[in-house]
N, C-alpha and C positions, 0 to 999 in steps of 0.2 A: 393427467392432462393439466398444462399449468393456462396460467390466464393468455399469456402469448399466444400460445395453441388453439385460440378459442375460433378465434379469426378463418383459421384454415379448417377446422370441424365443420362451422360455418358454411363456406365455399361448399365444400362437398357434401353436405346435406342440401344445399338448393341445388347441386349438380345431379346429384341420385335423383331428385323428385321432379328433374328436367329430364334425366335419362327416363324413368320409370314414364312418366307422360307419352316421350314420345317413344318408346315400346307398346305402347298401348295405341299410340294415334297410326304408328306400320301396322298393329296386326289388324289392328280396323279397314285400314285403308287394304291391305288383303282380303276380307274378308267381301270387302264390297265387290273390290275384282273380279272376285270367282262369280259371286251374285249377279253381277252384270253379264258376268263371260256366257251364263246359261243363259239369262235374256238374250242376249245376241245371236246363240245355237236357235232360242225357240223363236227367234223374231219370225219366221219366214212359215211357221208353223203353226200358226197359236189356233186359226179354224178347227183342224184336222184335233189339235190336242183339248180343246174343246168341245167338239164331237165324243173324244174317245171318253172324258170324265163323267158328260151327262151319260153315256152309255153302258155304265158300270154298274152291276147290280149291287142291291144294296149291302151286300156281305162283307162285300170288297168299297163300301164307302166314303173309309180314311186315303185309298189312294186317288179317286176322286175330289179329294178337298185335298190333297197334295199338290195333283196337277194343276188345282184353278190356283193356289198359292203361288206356284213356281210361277206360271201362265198370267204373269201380271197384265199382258197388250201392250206390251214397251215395243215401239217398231225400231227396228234396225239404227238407223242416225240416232236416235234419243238414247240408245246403249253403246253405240262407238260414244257418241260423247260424255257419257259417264263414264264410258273405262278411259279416256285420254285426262280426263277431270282427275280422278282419282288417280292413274299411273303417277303422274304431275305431282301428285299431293304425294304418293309414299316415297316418291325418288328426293322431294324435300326434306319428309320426316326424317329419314335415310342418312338426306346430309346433315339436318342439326342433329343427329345421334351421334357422328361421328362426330362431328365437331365437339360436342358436348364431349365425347370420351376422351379427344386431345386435351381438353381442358381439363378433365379430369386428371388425367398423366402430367401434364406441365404443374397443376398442382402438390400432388404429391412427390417429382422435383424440387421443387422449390422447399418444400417443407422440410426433405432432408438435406439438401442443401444449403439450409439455415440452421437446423440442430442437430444431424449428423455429427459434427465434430467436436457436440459436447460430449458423445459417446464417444467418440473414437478417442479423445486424445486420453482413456479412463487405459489405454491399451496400446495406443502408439505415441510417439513422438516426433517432433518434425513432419509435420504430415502434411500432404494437399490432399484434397477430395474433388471430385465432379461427380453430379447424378447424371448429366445430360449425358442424352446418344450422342455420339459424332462420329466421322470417320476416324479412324485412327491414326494419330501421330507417325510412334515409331513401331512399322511392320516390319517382326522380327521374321515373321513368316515370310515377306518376300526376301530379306537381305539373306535368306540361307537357301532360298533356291524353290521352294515350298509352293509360293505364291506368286500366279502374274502380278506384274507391279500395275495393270490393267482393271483386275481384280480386286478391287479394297473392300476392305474391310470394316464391322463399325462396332464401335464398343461404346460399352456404359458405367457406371456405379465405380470411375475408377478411384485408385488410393494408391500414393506412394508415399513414404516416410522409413522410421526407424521400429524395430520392434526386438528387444530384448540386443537391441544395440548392434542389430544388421539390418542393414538395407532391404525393402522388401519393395512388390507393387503386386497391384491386384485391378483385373479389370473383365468383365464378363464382354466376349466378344462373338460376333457372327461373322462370318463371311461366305460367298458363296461360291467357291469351288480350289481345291489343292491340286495344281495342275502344272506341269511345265510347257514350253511351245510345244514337243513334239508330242503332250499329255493331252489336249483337249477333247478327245472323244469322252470321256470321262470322268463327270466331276462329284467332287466329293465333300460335301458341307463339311466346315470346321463351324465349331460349336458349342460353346463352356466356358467356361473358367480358368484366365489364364494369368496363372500367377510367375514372376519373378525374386528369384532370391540369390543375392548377391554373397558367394561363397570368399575367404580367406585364401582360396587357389586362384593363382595367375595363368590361364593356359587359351591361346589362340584357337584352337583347331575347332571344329563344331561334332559333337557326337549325338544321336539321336537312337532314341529308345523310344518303339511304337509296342505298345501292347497290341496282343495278339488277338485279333477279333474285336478291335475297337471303330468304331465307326469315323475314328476322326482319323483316315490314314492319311500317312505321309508317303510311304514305301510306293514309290512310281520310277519310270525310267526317265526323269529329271533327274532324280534323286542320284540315281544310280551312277550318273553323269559323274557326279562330284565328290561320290561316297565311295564307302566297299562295306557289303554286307558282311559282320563279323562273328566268330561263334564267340561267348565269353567264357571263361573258364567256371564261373558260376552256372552248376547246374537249375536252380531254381531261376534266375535271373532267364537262363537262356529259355525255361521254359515258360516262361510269362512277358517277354521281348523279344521282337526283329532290335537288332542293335545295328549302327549303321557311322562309321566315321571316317575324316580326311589322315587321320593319323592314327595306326595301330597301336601305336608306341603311348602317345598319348590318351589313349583308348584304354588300355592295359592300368595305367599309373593310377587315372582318377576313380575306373571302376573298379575298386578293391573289394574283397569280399567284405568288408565292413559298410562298403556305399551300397554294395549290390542286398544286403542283410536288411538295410535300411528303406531300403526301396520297396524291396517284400512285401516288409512287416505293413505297407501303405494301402496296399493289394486288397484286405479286406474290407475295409473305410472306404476307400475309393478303386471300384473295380477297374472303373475304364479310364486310365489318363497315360500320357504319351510325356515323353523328358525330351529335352533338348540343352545340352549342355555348351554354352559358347561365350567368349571372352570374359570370362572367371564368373559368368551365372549360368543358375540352373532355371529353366523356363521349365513350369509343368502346364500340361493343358490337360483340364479336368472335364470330361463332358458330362454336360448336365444341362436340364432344362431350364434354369431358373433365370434364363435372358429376358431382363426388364421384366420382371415378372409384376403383373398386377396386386398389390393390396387387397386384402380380403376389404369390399366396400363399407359391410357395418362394424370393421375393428376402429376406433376412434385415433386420432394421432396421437400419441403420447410416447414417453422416452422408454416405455416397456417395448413397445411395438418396436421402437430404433436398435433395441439391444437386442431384437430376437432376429433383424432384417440385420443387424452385423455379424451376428453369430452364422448366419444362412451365407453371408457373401465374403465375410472375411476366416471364418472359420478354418475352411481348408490351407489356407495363408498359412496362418498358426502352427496349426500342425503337421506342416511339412517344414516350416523352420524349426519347430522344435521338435521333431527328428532329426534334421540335420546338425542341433547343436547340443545332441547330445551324447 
């Protein structure tokens, strides 16, 4: 951690010991609700439950001194107003916890926001960065048919620049549902990792490769509209993708058994990701969980923690361009 860093350490040790607080002041404020919730059962009772504990022999005397504990003589009003007292108080607690945790997320934004690009540029060039969510720019997903233009999408953590002197982008997105008009009975979360890589081929047509059994499908009767489901001449290829494109011909040229060899070899690193090949790049979408992922809270910020959160988000990047350029 250098002295710059000190500042944001800072921030998020008063932010943990405001979240830590008011975790503590919810489960209290639960704890009192239930307490009340029994007075309010026993309000209407407390004679009858009084009778039963003096009536107890003395074998059985601890549940005796149970019932007069529980049995405090709270009448009815005096327990609706402590549980409306305290609902009051946890649905506050509630909101400055949330609050408190945006705060905490806008911080560690901002912090790599500020020194993310002293890492990065140790590995790219020409680059821009954003940590911030937003909706997304340019949806590749809706311009090929994939995605209502109704439906957007929001990504984070993005990056585009040069990396071994090709164009590359990286951006972790959600969205919520892959669907055409005549698709909407069922929708299908996209969700991962989706990188850009800018090949030396010039070619119009769009082809798509969904892995088979992956949760981020594309393969629907939108799809179908605008596609033709293909076999590839690649045996391993065809048994690890639906392949799906507007040009056969075009289909045939760019998936060569050396593209398709290449692809493979990716299979075991990353089991579940989907291709989409259009206007001379290759879109991979990797699913994975690590959308906006939270920071472990007692790792401190420092530029080790930058280079092991670049390695997690840009990593796959990498190593699908250096497959491809090799």
């Amino acid at each position: 951690m250098t002295r710059r860093m000190v500042l944001f350490e800072v921030g998020k040790a008063v932010l943990l010991l405001i979240e830590l607080a008011l975790v503590a002041f919810v489960g209290y404020t639960v704890v009192m609700l239930m307490w009340f919730a029994i007075q309010y059962v026993l309000s209407g009772n407390q004679e009858l439950l009084t009778q039963i504990a003096d009536g107890l022999p003395d074998r059985v005397a601890f549940a005796g001194k149970y019932i007069r504990f529980v049995n405090t003589g709270m009448t009815e009003q005096e327990a609706t107003s402590q549980l409306i007292c305290h609902g009051i108080a946890m649905a506050a607690g509630i909101g400055l916890l949330t609050i408190a945790r945006l705060c905490m997320r806008r911080l560690e934004r901002e912090f790599k926001q500020r020194y993310m690009p002293e890492v990065l540029e140790q590995t790219f060039s020409d680059f821009t960065y954003e940590a911030k969510r937003r909706s997304a720019v340019e949806e590749i997903l809706c311009d090929v048919g994939l995605l209502s233009t109704v439906e957007r999408y929001y990504t984070a953590n993005r990056l585009e620049g040069l990396y071994r002197d090709c164009w590359v982008a990286a951006q972790e997105i959600i969205c919520g549902g892959v669907y055409a008009d005549d698709y909407t009975s069922h929708k299908v979360k996209v969700r991962g990792q989706w990188l850009t890589i800018r090949l030396n081929t010039d070619f119009d047509s769009v082809i798509i490769l969904e892995s088979r059994g992956t949760k981020n499908r594309f393969s629907h009767r939108g799809l179908a509209k605008q596609t033709v489901e293909l076999q590839p001449d690649h045996e391993g290829l065809a048994q690890q993708f639906r392949c799906f494109a507007d040009s056969p011909d075009e289909f045939r040229n760019l998936l060569t058994v050396e593209m398709a060899e290449k692809l493979l070899s990716m299979t075991d690193r990353y089991p579940d990701f989907c291709v989409i090949f259009r206007k001379g790049c290759i879109h991979i979408l990797i699913r994975r969980r690590s959308f906006n992922r939270r920071w472990e809270p007692l790792c401190p910020f420092c530029f080790p923690q930058l280079r092991r959160e670049v390695h997690r988000l840009y990593g796959p990047l990498m190593d699908f361009t250096d497959m491809l350029l090799e």
